[in-house]
Every structure is written in structure tokens, then in C-alpha cells.
C-alpha positions in Angstrom: 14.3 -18.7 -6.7 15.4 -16.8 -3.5 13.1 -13.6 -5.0 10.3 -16.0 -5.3 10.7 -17.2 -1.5 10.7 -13.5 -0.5 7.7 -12.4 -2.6 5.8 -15.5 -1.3 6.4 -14.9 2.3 6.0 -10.8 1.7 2.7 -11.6 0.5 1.7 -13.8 3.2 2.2 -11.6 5.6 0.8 -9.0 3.7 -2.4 -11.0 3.2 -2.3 -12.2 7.1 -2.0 -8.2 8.2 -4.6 -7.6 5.8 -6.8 -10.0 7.5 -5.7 -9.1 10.6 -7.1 -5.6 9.8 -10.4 -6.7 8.5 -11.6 -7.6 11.7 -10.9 -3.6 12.6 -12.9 -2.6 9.4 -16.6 -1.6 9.7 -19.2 -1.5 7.2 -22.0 -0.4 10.1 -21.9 0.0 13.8 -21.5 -3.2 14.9 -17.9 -3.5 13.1 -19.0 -6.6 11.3 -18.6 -7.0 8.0 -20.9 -7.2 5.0 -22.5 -10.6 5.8 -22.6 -9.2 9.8 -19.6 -11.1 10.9 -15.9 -10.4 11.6 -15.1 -14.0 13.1 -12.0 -15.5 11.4 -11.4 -18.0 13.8 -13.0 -20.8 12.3 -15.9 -21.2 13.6 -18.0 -21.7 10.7 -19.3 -18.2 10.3 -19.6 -16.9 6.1 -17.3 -14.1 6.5 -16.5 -11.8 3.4 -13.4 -9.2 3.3 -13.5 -6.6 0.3 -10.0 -5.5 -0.8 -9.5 -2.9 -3.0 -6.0 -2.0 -3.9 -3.8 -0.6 -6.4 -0.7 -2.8 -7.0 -1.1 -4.3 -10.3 2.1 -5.6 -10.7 1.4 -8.2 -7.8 -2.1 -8.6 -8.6 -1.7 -12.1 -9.7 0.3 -13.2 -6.4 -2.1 -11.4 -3.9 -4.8 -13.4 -5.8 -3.2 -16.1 -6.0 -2.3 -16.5 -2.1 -6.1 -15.1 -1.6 -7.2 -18.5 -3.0 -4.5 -20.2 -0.5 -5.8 -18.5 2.4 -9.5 -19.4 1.0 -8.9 -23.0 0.3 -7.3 -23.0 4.1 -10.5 -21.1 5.6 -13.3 -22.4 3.5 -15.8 -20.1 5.8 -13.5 -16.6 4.5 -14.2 -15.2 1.4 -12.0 -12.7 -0.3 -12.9 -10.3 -2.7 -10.0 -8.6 -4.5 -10.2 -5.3 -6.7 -7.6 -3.9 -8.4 -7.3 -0.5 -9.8 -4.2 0.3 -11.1 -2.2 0.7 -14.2 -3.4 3.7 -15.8 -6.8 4.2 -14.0 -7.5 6.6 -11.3 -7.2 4.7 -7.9 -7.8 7.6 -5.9 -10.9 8.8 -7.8 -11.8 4.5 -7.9 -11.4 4.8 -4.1 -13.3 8.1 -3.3 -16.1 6.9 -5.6 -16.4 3.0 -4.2 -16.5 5.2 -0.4 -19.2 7.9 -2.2 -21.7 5.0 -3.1 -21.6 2.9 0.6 -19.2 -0.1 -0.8 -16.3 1.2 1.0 -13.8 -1.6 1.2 -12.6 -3.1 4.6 -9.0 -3.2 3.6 -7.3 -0.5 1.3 -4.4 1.0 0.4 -3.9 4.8 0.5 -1.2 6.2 -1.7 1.1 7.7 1.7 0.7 9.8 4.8 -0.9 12.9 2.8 -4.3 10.7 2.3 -3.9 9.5 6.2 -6.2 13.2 7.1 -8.4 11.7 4.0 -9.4 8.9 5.2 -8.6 9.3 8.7 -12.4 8.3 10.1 -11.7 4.7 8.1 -8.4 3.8 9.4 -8.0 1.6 12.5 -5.2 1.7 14.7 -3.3 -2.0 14.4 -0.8 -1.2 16.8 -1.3 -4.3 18.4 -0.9 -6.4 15.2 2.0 -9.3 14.4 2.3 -6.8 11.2 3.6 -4.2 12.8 5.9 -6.1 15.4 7.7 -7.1 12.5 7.8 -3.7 10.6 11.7 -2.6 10.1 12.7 0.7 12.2 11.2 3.9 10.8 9.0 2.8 8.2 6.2 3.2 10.6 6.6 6.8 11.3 4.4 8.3 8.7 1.6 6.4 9.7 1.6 7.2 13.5 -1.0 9.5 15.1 0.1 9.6 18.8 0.2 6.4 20.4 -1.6 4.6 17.1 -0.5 3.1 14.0 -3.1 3.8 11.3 -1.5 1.7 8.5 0.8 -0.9 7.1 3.5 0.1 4.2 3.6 -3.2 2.3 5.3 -1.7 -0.7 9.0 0.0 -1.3 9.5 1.7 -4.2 12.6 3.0 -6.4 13.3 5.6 -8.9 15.9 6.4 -11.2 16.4 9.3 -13.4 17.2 9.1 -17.0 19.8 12.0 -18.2 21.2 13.2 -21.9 25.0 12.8 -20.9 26.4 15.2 -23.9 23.8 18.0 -22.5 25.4 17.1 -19.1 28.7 17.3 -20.3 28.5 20.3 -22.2 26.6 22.4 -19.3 29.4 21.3 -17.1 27.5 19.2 -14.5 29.1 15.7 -13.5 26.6 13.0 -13.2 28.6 11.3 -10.8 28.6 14.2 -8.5 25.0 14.6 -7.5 24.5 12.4 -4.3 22.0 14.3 -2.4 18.9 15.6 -3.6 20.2 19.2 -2.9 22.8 18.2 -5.3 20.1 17.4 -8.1 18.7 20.7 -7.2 22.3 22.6 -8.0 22.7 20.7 -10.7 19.1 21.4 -12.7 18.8 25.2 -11.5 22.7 24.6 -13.1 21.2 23.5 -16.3 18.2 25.7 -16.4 20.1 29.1 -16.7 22.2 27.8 -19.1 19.0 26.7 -21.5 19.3 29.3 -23.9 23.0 28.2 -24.8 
């Protein structure tokens, strides 16, 4: 229950930032978007935000707090797009900027695709988003004094080992802490292959 509470109010503010950044987005030189406006205020104006993203294991929340948002600004449309899972988001995203649908939100896999993508990125320093990021998670995405993105997204890994192959090459498992330590340990391994 408390996990559900978290994801909801993750995506909110996820979908809030992501609004938030819209209105930074152009799709021509008047930085409106496709129907010519980036008025989110409520004042009656059609305005439509194009999301294209890559995080299929929350597609079905971020869609389903789009519709929230939607239902609570009748006058916003959001379109959500979701490559993921197997498909090629960075060839999805290079080929959706290639044909003149760029999106106005969208994520980028981490700081290398920053220099990518640098001429579409707005800086949000001045967003609620990023008062509310934790201490250092916004250092990848700073260019001097601006913040060019949002990380909405943590990830962990975990690496799978043959314990008897371990054992027998001498290595303890419970020994490698550091990722210097996993380097020892598979150069370790490595010269001892042929035994």
C-alpha cells in the first residue's frame, strides 16, 4: 500500500515537471506547441503536449495519471508514446526528431545524450521539480548555471555468479564491495580460465 502511495505521488510529480517543461518545449519559434499554444493555466486555450518516453514498466501509471491530469484540465491534451521493451528508443527518438514530430517532453537515456540533444533541452532551473530533487542527482544534468533535465527514474542491478566456479578459483563473493574489487576478482577469474 505504502509503495502504491509513493509511486502515485512519484508520478504526479513526474507528470507535473513534465508539464512544467512543456511550456519550455518548442515545436517552432514562437515556443508554442503544436496547436500554437503553451497556456496551461486554464484559460480555455486547446493545448496538446507530445511525450515520448521509454519506461514501459510504468507505462500504465504515467497513462493512467495523464487521464487524471486531463479529466482535471479538460483544455490539455496529452499524448503519450512509449518505446520500450525490446525496441530501439534511441533510434525511435532520433527518427521521430528526423521527420519534424519531435516530442516536447522526452527522456534521454543519461548525460552522454545531454551533447545529443543539447539544442532541445531547456534549462528548468527554476522549476518546483528541481527544488525538490535530492542532493546530487542533479549534477549530470548541469551545464553551468542550468539544469537541462529531470532524473525521474533510479535504477538497480545485481549480478548473478556460479558459486562452485567462485569457490574453486578462490574468489569470496562476499569480499567484493567496491567495483575495483569486482575488477580484482574477474581479471582473478579470467587468468585462471584455462584451469
Amino acid at each position: 500500500m505504502r509503495n502504491n502511495k509513493f509511486l502515485k505521488g512519484f508520478m504526479f510529480v513526474l507528470i507535473i515537471g513534465l508539464i512544467s517543461l512543456a511550456g519550455c518545449s518548442s515545436n517552432n519559434d514562437e515556443g508554442a506547441n503544436n496547436n500554437g499554444s503553451n497556456d496551461t493555466s486554464g484559460s480555455g486555450e486547446e493545448v496538446t503536449i507530445d511525450i515520448f518516453q521509454f519506461k514501459v514498466e510504468v507505462k500504465d501509471q504515467l497513462e493512467a495519471l495523464v487521464k487524471q491530469y486531463e479529466d482535471e484540465h479538460p483544455n490539455v491534451s496529452i499524448n503519450v508514446k512509449t518505446v520500450g521493451g525490446g525496441n530501439d528508443y534511441g533510434a525511435s527518438l532520433k527518427a521521430a526528431f528526423a521527420s519534424g514530430e519531435e516530442p516536447d517532453i522526452f527522456n534521454i537515456g543519461g548525460p552522454s545524450d545531454i551533447a545529443e540533444y543539447r539544442d532541445n533541452l531547456a534549462d528548468v532551473s527554476d522549476t518546483k521539480a528541481v527544488e525538490e530533487a535530492l542532493d546530487g542527482v542533479l549534477t549530470t544534468v548541469q551545464e553551468g548555471d542550468e539544469i537541462v533535465g529531470l532524473p525521474f527514474n533510479q535504477e538497480g542491478y545485481g549480478l548473478i555468479y556460479n558459486k562452485r566456479i567462485l569457490d574453486e578459483a578462490g574468489i569470496n563473493p562476499d569480499e567484493i564491495l567496491t567495483y575495483d574489487d569486482l575488477e580484482q576478482a574477474v581479471e582473478s577469474l579470467d587468468s585462471q580460465k584455462e584451469d
